[in-house]
C-alpha positions as CSV (number, residue, x, y, z in Angstrom):
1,X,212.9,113.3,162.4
2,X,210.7,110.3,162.1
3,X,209.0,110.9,165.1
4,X,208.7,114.6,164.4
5,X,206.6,114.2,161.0
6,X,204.3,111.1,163.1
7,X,203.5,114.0,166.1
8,X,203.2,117.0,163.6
9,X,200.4,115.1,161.6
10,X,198.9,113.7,165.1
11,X,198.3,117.3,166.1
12,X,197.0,118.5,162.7
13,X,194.5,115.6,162.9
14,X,193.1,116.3,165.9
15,X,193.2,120.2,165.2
16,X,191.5,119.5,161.9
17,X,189.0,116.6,163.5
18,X,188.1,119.3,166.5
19,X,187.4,122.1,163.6
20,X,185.0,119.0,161.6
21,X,183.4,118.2,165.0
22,X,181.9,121.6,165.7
23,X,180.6,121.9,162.0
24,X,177.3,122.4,163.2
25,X,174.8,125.3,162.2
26,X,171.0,126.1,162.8
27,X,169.0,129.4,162.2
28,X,165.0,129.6,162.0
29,X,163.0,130.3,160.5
30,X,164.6,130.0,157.6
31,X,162.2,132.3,155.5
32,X,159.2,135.2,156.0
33,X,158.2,137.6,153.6
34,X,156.1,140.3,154.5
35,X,154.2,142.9,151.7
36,X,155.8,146.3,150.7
37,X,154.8,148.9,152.5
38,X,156.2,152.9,152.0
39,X,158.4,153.2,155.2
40,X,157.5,150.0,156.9
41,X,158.9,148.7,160.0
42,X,158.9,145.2,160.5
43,X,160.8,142.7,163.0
44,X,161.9,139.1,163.0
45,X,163.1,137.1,165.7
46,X,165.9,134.2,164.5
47,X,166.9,131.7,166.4
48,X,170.7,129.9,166.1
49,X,172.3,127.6,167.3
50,X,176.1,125.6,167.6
51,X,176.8,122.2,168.3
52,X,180.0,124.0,170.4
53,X,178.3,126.2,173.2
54,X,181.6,128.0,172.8
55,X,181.8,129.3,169.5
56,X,180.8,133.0,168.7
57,X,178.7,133.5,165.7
58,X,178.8,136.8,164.5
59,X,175.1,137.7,162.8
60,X,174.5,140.5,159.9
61,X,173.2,141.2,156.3
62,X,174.2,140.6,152.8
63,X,172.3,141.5,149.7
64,X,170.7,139.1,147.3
65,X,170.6,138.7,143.5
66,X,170.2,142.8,142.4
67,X,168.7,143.9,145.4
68,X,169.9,146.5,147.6
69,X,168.3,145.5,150.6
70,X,171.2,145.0,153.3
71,X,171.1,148.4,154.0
72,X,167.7,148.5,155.3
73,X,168.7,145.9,158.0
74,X,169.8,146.3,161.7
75,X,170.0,143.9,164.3
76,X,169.2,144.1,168.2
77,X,172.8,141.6,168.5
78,X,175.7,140.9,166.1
79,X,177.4,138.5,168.3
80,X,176.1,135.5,170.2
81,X,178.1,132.7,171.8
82,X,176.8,128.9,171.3
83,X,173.4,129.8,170.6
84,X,170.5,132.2,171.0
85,X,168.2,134.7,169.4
86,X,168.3,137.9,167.9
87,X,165.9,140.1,165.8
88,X,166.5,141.6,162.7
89,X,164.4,144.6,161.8
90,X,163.8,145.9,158.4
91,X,163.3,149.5,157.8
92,X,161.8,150.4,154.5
93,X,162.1,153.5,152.3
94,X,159.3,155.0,150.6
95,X,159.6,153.0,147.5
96,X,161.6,150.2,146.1
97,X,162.2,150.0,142.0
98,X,162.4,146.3,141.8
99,X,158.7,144.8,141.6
100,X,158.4,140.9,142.7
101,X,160.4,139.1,145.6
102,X,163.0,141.1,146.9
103,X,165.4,139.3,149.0
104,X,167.6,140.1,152.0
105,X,169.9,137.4,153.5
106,X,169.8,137.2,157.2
107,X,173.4,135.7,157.6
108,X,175.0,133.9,160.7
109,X,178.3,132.7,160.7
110,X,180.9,131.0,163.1
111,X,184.0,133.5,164.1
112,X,187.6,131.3,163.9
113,X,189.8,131.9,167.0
114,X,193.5,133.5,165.3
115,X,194.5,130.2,166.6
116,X,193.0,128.3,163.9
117,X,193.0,130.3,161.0
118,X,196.1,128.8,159.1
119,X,195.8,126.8,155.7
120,X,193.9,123.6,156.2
121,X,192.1,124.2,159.2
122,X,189.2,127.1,160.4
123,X,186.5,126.9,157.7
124,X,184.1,129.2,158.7
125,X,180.4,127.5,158.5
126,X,178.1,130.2,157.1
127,X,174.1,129.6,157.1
128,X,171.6,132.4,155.2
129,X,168.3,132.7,156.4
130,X,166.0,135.1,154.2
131,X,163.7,138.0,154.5
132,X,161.6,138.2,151.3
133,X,160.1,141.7,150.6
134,X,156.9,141.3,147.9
135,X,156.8,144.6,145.6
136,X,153.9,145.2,143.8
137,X,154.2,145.1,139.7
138,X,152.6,148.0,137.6
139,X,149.1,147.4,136.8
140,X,147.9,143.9,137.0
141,X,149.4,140.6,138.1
142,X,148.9,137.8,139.8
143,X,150.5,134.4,141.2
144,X,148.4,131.3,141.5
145,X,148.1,128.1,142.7
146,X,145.9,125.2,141.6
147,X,145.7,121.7,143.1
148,X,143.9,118.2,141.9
149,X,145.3,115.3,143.7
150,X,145.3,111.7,142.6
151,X,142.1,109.4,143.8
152,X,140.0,106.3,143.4
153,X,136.8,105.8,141.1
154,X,134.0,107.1,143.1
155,X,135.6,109.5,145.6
156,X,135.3,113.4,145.5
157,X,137.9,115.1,144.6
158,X,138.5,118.5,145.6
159,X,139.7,121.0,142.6
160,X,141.4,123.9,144.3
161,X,142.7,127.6,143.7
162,X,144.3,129.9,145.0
163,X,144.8,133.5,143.0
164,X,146.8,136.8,145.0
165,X,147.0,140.1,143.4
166,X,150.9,140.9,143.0
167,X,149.7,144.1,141.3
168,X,149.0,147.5,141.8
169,X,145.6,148.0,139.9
170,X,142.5,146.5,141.0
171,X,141.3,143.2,139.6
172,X,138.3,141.0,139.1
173,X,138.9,137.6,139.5
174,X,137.2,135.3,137.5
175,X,138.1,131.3,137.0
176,X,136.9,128.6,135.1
177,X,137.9,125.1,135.7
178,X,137.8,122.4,132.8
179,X,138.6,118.4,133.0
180,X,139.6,116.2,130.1
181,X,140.1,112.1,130.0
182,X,143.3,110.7,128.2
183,X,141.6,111.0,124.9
184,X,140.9,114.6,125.0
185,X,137.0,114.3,125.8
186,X,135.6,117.5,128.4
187,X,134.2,115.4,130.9
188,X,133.3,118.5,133.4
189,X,132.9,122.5,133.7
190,X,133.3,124.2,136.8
191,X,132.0,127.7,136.9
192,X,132.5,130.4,140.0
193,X,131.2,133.8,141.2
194,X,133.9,136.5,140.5
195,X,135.5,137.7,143.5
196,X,137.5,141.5,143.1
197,X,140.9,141.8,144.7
198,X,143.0,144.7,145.9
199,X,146.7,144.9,145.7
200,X,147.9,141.9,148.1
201,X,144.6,140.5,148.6
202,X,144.2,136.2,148.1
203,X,141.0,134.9,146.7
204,X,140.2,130.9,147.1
205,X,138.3,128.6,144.6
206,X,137.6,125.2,145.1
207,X,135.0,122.3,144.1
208,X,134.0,118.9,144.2
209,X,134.9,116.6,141.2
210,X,132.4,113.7,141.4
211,X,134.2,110.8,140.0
212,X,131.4,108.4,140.7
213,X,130.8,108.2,136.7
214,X,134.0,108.5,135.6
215,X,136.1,105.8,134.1
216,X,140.1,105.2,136.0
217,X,142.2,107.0,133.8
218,X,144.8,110.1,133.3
219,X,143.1,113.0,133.4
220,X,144.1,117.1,132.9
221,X,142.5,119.8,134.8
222,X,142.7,123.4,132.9
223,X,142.0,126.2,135.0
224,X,141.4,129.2,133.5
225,X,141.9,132.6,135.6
226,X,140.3,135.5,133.6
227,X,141.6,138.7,135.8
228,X,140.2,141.5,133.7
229,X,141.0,143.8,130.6
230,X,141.8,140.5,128.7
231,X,144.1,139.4,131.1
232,X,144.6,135.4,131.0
233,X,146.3,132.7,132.7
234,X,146.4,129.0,132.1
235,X,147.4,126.5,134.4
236,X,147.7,122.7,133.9
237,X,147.3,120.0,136.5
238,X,147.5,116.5,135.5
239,X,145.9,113.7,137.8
240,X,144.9,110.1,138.2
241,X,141.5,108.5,139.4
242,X,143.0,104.5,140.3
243,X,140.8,101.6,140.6
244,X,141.5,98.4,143.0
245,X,143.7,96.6,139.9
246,X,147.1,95.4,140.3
247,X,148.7,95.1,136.7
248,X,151.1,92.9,135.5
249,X,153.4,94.5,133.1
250,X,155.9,91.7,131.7
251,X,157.9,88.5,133.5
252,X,160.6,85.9,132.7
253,X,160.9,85.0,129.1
254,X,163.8,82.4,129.8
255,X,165.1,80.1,132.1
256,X,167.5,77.2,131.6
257,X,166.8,73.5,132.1
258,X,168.4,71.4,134.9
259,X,168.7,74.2,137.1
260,X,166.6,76.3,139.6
261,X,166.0,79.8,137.5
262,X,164.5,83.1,139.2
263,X,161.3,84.1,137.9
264,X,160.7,87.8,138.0
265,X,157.5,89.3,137.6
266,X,156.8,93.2,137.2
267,X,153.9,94.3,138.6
268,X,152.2,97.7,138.5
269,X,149.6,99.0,141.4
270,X,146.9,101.5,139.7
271,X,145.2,102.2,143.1
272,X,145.4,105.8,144.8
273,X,146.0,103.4,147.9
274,X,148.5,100.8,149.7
275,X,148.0,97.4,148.7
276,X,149.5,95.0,151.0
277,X,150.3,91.0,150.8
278,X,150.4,91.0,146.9
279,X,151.8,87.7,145.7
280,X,151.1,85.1,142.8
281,X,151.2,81.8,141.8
282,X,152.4,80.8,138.2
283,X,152.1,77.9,136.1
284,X,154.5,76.7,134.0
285,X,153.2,74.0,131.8
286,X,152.9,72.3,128.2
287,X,150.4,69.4,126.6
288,X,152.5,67.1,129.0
289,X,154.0,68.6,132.3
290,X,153.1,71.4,134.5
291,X,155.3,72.9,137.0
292,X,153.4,75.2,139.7
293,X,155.4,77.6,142.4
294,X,154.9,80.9,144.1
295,X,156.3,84.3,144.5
296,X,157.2,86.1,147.8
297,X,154.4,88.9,149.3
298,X,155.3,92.3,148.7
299,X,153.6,95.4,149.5
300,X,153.0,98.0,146.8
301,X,152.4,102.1,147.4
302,X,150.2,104.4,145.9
303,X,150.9,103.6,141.6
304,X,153.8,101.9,142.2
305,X,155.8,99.3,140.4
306,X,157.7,96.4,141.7
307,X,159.1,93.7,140.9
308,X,158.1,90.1,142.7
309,X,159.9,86.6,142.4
310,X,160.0,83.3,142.9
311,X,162.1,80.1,141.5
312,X,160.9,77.6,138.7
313,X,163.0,74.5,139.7
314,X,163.6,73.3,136.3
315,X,165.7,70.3,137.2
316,X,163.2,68.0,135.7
317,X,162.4,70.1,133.0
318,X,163.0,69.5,129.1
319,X,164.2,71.9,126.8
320,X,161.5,73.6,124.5
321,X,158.5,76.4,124.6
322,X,155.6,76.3,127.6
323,X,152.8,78.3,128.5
324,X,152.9,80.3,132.0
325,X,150.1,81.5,133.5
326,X,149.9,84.2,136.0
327,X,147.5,84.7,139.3
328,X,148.1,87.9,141.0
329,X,146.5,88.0,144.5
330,X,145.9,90.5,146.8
331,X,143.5,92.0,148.9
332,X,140.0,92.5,146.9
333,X,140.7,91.5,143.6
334,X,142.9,89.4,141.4
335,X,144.5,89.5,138.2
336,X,145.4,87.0,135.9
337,X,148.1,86.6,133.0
338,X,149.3,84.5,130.5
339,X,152.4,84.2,127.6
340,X,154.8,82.3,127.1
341,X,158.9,80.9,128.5
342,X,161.6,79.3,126.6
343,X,163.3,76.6,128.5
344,X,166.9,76.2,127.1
345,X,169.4,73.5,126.8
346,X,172.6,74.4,129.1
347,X,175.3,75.7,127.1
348,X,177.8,73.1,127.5
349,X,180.4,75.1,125.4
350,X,180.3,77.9,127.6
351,X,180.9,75.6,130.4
352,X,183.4,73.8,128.7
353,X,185.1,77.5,128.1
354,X,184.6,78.6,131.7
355,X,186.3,75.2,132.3
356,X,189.3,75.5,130.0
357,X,189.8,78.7,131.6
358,X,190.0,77.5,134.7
359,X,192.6,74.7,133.7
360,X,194.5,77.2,131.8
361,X,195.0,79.6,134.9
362,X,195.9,77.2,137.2
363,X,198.6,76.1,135.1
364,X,199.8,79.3,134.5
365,X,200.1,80.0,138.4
366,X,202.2,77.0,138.9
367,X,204.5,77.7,135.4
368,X,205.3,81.1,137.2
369,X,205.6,79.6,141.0
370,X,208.3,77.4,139.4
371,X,210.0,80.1,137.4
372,X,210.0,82.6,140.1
373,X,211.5,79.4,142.5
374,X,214.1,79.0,140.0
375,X,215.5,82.3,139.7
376,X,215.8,82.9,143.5
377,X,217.9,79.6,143.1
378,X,220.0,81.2,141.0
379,X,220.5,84.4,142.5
380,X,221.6,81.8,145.7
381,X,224.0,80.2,144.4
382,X,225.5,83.5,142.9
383,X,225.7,84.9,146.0
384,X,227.9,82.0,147.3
C-alpha cells in the first residue's frame, strides 16, 4: 500500500511538473486601436507563440467591459499548434452608441488534451490581446498630453503638447503655457498660433524653456488648452531644474565609546545627472582630540538619495559631546557640513543583563539534561 501512495504521487508530480513546464504564452502586439469609421474593415495580424511546439491554442473573441464588440470579429484561423500567426479582422456597423475606447479582446488560449483535464492538473493558460475602437463623443472633446522633463540650470528645456480631437464638431485649438517657481512667482508665458482640428485630427505644441536665468528649484508648468465655445482644460506638470550640488541631509548622532561605531551619512544628489565617486571625510573632534576617517564611494542617480558610511573607531575615545564636520566630494564641487555626536559610556548594566542571561540559560540546559537523565533511569530500572 506503501508503495502504492509513493508511485501515485510520483506520477501526479511529474504530470503536474510537465503541465507547469509548458506554462508559457506570447501574443503580439498586444494592443492597436484604429478610429471609428461607418462600416469599416480593418485587419490585424497576431502573432503567438508556446514554449511546447505541441500544444494547440485555440484563438477567438470575447467582449470587454459593456461593449459588444465580439461579434464584429472573425479570424482567418481558430486553431494553431505551437506557434504562428493569424489575423483578426474587424467588421464595423454603421454606428456604435458607446463614444470613447471601445475594446475587443483578441484571446488565445492553450486547448488541454482529455488526458489532463482532472482536478489538480490542466490549467488552461489564457492571454488577451486588444483591439481598441476610438468612437467619437457628441460635439467637442479632446485628450491631451503635455510633457516638461527634469533638467539642469542653463539647459533648454523643451515644453511639449500634444491635443487630438476625440469629438465630432470642429475645433480651434488654442494653448497657453504658464511656469511658476516653488513660491508661486510666473516666471514665463508661452503663447502659440491656433491650429483647427477635425474629428481625429492631432495638433503638436512645443517650446523652448530657457533656464539660463532661472534659479534650481521645483517648478509647475500650467498649460492651458482653450478649444472653443468656452471650452477649457487644465493640465499640470511639475518639474525640476538641478544644479551640480550634492546635499547632505542628516548623519550619526551617536556612537559608543571603546568600540568601532558605523557612521551613516544621508546624502541627497539635486543634479538632473549621475554623479559618480561621491565620498567624504568627517571629523570628529573637541577642544582636545580629533578623530578623522572616510566613507566608502558610492554613485548617486538622477535626485537620488543614499546613504554612505564609514567607521569612527572610538576605542580611544572619552565619553561626552564633539563637533563633526562633514566634506562631501565628488566630481565638480563639494559640500560641507557640520553638527554635532554624543559619544556614550557603554552600558555596563545591559551587559551585565545580557550576561546574567547567558549564565542563567546555561544552567537551565544542564538542570533539565540532568532531569531528563534521571527519569530515563527510572523508567530502566522499572522495566527490569
Amino acid at each position: 500500500m506503501k508503495k502504492e501512495i509513493v508511485l501515485f504521487s510520483f506520477v501526479l508530480f511529474m504530470l503536474i511538473s510537465s503541465n507547469f513546464a509548458s506554462a508559457s504564452l506570447g501574443i503580439m502586439p498586444a494592443r492597436r486601436e484604429v478610429n471609428f469609421e461607418p462600416n469599416l474593415n480593418y485587419n490585424v495580424t497576431f502573432s503567438t507563440w508556446s514554449d511546447n511546439p505541441q500544444k494547440i491554442i485555440e484563438i477567438y473573441s470575447e467582449n470587454s467591459e459593456n461593449y459588444d464588440l465580439a461579434q464584429y470579429v472573425s479570424f482567418d484561423k481558430q486553431v494553431l499548434q505551437g506557434s504562428g500567426q493569424f489575423t483578426a479582422t474587424l467588421n464595423l456597423p454603421s454606428s456604435l452608441s458607446i463614444p470613447g475606447r471601445n475594446r475587443v479582446y483578441i484571446v488565445v488560449s492553450e486547448k488541454i488534451p482529455a488526458s489532463e483535464n482532472f482536478v489538480g492538473v490542466g490549467t488552461a493558460i489564457k492571454l488577451k490581446g486588444s483591439i481598441f475602437v476610438l468612437v467619437p463623443y457628441p460635439g467637442k472633446y479632446i485628450e491631451s498630453e503635455f510633457t516638461v522633463p527634469d533638467a539642469n540650470i542653463g539647459e533648454k528645456i523643451p515644453a511639449e503638447l500634444k491635443v487630438t480631437s476625440r469629438g465630432v464638431d470642429n475645433i480651434l485649438v488654442n494653448p497657453t503655457f504658464d511656469f511658476y517657481d516653488s513660491s508661486g512667482k510666473k516666471v514665463e508665458t508661452m503663447y502659440f498660433t491656433p491650429v483647427p482640428l477635425k474629428t481625429n485630427e492631432v495638433a503638436n505644441f512645443g517650446k523652448y524653456l530657457d533656464s539660463t536665468n532661472l534659479k534650481p528649484d521645483n517648478y509647475l508648468a500650467v498649460a492651458t488648452i482653450d478649444y472653443g465655445a468656452g471650452e477649457k482644460k487644465i493640465l499640470n506638470k511639475t518639474f525640476r531644474i538641478g544644479n551640480l550640488n550634492v546635499a547632505v541631509i542628516n548623519f550619526t548622532q551617536n556612537a559608543t565609546a571603546g568600540e568601532i561605531s558605523k557612521f551613516t551619512i544621508k546624502i541627497k544628489s539635486n543634479w538632473n545627472g549621475k554623479i559618480d565617486g561621491v565620498f567624504a571625510n568627517v571629523n570628529v573632534s573637541n577642544a582636545n582630540s580629533s578623530y578623522i576617517f572616510g566613507t566608502s564611494p558610492e554613485n548617486l542617480a538622477p535626485w537620488e538619495e543614499k546613504e554612505i558610511f564609514g567607521y569612527l573607531d572610538a576605542k580611544e575615545i572619552k565619553a561626552g559631546d564633539y563637533n563633526v564636520e562633514i566634506r562631501l566630494n565628488y566630481p565638480g564641487g563639494t559640500t560641507y557640513s557640520s553638527g554635532k555626536i554624543q559619544v556614550l559610556k557603554k552600558n555596563i548594566s545591559k551587559i551585565l543583563l545580557i550576561s546574567g542571561g547567558i549564565v542563567a540559560g546555561l544552567i537551565l540546559i544542564i538542570i533539565i539534561y540532568f532531569v531528563i537523565k534521571k527519569i530515563r533511569g527510572s523508567n530502566k530500572k522499572k522495566t527490569r
